[in-house]
MDAnalysis code that builds the backbone (N, CA, C; Angstrom):
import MDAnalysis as mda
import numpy as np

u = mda.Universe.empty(315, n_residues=105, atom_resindex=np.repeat(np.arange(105), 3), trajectory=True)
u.add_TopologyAttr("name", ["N", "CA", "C"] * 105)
u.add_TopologyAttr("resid", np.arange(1, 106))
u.add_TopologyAttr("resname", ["UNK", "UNK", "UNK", "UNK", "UNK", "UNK", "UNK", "UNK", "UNK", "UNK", "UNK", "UNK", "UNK", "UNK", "UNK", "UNK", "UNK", "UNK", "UNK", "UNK", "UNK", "UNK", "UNK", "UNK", "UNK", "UNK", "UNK", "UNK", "UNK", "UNK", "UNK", "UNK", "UNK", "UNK", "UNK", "UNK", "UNK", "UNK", "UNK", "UNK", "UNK", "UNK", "UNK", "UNK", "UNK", "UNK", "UNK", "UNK", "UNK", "UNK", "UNK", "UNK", "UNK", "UNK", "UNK", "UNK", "UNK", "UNK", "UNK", "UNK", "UNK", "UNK", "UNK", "UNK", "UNK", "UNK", "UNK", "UNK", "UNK", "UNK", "UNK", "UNK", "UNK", "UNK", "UNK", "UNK", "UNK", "UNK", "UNK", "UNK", "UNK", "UNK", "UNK", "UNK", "UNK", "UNK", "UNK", "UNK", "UNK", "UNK", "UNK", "UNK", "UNK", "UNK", "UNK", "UNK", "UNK", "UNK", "UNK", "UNK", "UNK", "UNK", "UNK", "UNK", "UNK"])
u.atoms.positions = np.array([
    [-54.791, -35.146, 30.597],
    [-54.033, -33.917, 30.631],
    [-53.136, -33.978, 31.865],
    [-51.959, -33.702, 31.671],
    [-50.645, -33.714, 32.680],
    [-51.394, -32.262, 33.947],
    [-50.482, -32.916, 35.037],
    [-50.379, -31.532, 35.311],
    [-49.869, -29.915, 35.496],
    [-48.789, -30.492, 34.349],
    [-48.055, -29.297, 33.942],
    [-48.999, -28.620, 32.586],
    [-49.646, -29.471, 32.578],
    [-50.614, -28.632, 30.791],
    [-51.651, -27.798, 31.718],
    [-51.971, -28.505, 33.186],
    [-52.974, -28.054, 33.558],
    [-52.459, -26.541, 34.227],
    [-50.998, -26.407, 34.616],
    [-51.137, -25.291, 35.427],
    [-50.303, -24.083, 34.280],
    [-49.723, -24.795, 33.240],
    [-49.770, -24.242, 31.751],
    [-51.051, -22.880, 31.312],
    [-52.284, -23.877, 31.298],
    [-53.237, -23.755, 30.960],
    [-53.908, -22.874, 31.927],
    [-53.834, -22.562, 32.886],
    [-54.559, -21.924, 34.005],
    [-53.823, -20.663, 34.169],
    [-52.523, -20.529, 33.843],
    [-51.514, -19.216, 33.312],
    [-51.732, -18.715, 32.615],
    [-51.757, -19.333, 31.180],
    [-52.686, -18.786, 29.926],
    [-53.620, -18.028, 30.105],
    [-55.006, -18.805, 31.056],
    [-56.232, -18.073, 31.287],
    [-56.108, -17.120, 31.712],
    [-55.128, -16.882, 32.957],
    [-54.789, -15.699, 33.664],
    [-54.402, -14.626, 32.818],
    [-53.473, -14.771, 32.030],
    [-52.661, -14.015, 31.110],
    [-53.838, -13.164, 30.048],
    [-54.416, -14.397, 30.011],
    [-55.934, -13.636, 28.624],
    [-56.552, -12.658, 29.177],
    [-56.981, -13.026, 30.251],
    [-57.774, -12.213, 31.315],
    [-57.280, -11.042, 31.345],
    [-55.683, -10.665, 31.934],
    [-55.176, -9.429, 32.349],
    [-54.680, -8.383, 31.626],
    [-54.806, -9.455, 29.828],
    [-55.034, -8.257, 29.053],
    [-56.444, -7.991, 28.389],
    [-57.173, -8.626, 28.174],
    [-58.626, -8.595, 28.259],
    [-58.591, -6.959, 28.687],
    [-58.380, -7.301, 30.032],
    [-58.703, -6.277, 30.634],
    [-58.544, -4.857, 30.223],
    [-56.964, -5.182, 30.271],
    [-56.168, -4.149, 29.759],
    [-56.104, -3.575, 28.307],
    [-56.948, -4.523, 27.655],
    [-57.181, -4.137, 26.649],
    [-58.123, -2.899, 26.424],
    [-59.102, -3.680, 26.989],
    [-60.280, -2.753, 26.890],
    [-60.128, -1.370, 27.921],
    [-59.678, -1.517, 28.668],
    [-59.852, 0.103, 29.151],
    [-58.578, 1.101, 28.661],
    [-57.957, 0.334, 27.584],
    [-57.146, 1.185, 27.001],
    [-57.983, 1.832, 25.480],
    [-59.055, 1.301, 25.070],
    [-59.670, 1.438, 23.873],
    [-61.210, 2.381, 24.574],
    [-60.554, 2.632, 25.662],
    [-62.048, 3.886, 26.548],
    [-63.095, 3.354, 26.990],
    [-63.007, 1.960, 27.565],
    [-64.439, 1.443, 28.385],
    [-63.844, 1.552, 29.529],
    [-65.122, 1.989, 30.402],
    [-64.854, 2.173, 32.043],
    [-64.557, 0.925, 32.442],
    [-64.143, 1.085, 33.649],
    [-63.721, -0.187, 34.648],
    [-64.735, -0.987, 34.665],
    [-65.970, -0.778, 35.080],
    [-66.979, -1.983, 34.940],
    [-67.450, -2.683, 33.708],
    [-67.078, -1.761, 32.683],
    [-67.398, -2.792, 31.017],
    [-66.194, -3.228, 31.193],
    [-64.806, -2.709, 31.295],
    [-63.354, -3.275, 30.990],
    [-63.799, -5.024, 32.290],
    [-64.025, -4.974, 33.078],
    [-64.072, -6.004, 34.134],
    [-65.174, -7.126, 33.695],
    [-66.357, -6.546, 32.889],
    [-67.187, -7.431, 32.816],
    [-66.732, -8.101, 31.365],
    [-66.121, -7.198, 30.522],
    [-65.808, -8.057, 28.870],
    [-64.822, -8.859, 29.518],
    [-63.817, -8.448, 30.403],
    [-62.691, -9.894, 30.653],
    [-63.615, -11.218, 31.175],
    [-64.408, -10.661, 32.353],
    [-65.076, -11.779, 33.114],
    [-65.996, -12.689, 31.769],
    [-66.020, -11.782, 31.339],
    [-67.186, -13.224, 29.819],
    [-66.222, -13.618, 28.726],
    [-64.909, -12.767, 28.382],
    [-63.853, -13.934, 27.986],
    [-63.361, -14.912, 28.820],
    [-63.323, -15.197, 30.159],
    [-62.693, -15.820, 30.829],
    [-63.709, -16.974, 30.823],
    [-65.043, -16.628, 31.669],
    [-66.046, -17.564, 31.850],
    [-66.074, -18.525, 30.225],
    [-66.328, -17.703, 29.072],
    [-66.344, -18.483, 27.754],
    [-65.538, -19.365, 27.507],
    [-64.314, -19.166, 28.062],
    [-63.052, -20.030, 27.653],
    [-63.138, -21.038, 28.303],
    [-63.884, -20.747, 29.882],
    [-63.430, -22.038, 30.797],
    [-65.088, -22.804, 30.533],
    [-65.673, -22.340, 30.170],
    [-66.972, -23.105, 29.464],
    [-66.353, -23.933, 28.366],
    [-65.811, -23.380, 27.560],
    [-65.059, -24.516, 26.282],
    [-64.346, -25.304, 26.497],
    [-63.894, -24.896, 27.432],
    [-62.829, -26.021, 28.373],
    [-63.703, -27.155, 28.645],
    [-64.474, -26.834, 29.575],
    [-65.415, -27.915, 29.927],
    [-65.984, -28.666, 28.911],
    [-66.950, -27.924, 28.233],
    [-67.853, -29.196, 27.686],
    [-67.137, -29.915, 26.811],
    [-65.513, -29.217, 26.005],
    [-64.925, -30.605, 25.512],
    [-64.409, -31.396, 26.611],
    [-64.092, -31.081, 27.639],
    [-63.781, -32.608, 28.386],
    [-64.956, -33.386, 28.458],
    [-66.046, -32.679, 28.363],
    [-67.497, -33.411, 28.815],
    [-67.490, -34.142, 27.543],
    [-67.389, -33.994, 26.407],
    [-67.659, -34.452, 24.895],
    [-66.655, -35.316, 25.189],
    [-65.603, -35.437, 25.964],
    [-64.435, -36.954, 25.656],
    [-64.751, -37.352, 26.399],
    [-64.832, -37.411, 27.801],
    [-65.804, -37.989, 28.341],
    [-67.152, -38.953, 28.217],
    [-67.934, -38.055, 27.147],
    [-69.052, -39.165, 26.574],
    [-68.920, -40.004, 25.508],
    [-67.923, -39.609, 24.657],
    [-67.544, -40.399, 23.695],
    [-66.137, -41.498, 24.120],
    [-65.842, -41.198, 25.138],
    [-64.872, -41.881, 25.196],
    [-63.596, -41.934, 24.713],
    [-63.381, -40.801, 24.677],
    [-61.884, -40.581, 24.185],
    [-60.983, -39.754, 25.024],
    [-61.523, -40.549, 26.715],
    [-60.449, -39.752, 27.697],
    [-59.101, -40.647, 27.303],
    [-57.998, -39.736, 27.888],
    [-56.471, -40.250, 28.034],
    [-56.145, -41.622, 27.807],
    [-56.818, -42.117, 29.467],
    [-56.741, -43.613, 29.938],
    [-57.185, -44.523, 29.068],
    [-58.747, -43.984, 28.298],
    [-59.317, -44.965, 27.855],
    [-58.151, -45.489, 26.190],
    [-58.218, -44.646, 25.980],
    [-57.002, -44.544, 24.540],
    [-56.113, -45.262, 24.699],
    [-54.764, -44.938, 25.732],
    [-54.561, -46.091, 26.262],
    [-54.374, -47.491, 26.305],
    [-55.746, -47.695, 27.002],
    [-55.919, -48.929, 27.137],
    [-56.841, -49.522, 26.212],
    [-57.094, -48.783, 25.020],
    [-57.564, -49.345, 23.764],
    [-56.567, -49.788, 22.486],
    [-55.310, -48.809, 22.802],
    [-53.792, -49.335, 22.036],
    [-53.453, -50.310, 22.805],
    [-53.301, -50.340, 24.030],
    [-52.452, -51.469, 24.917],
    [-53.665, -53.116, 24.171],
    [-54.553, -53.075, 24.121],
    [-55.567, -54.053, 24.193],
    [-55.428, -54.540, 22.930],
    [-55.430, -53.545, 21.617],
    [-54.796, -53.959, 20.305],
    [-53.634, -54.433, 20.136],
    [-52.820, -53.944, 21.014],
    [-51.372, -54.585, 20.755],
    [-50.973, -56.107, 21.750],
    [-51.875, -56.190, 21.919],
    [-51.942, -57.475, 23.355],
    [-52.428, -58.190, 22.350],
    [-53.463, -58.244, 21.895],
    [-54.400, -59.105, 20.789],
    [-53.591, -59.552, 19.448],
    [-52.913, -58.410, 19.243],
    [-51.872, -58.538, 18.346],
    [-50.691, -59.554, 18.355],
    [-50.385, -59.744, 19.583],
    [-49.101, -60.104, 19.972],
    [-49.615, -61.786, 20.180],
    [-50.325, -61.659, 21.281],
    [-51.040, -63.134, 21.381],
    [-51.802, -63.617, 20.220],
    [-52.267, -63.091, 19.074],
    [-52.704, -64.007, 18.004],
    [-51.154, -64.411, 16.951],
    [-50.574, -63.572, 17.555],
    [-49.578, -63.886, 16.365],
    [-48.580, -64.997, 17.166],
    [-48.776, -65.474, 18.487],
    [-47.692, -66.186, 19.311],
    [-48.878, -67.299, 19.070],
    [-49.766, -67.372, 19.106],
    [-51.152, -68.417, 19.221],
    [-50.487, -69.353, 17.600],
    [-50.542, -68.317, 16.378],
    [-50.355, -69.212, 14.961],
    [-48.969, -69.731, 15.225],
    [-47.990, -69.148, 15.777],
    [-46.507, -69.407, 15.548],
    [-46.703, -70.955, 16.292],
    [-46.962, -70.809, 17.714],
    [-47.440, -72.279, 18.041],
    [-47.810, -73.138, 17.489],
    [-48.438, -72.682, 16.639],
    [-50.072, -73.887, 15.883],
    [-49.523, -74.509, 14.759],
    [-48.733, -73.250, 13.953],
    [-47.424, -73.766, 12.893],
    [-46.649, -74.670, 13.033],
    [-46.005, -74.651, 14.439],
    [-45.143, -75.352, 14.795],
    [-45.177, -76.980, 15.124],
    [-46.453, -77.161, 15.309],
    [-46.905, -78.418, 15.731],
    [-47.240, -79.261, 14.726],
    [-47.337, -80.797, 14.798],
    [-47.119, -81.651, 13.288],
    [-48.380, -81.760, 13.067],
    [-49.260, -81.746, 11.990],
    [-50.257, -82.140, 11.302],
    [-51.027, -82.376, 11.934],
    [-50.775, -83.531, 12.314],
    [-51.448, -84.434, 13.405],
    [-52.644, -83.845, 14.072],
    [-51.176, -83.288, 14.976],
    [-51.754, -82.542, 16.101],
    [-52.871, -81.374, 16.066],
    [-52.579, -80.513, 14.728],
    [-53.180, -79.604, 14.091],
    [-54.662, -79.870, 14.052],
    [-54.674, -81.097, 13.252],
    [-56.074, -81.497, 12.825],
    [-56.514, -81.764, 14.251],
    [-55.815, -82.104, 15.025],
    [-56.538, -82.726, 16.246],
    [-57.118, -81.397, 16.825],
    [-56.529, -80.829, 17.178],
    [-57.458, -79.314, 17.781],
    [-57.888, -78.755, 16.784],
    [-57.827, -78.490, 15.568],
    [-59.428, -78.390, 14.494],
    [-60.578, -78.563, 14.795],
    [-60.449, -80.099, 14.951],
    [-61.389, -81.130, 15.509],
    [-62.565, -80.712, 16.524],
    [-61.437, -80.533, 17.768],
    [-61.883, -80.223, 19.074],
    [-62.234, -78.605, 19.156],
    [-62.017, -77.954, 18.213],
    [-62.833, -76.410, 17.927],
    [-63.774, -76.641, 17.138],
    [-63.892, -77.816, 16.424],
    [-65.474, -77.701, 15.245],
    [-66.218, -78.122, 16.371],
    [-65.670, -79.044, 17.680],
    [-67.100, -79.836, 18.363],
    [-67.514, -78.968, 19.287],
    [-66.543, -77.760, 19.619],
    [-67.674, -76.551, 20.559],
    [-68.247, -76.003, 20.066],
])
């Protein structure tokens, strides 16, 4: 997550919150229910927040790792396909000769 999603995202919360609030003490709950229903939408949200980062986190599907699981496919990609173009290219011969020398490891 950038850190423009993050301070995005932390505006949002704010924003939920201050009508939360405002919600509720416009629908006739006193200040301390109006304060405590925002405070347990807020806390709830930033709880959901969390444990999905915690869930990508354990599974492994942070940012970086993604990433560097496309970069790693496309590397593998690139070098098997430069590996045959080589191997093509070379006469018979030679071919069989490193055959050879991969059946004896």
């Amino acid at each position: 997550m950038t850190k423009l999603k993050v301070l995005q995202l932390g505006v949002l919360l704010a924003i939920i919150g201050f009508f939360s609030y405002e919600f509720s003490s416009q629908i006739g709950l006193s200040g301390l229910s109006s304060t405590s229903i925002s405070n347990l939408i807020l806390i709830t949200i930033v709880l959901l927040w969390v444990s999905s980062y915690l869930f990508r986190v354990i599974n492994g599907n942070m940012t970086f790792m993604e990433q560097r699981k496309r970069y790693r496919q496309l590397y593998e990609k690139k070098f098997s396909e430069k590996l045959e173009k080589n191997f093509e290219s070379l006469p018979n011969h030679e071919q069989k000769k490193l055959l050879e020398e991969l059946d004896e490891k």
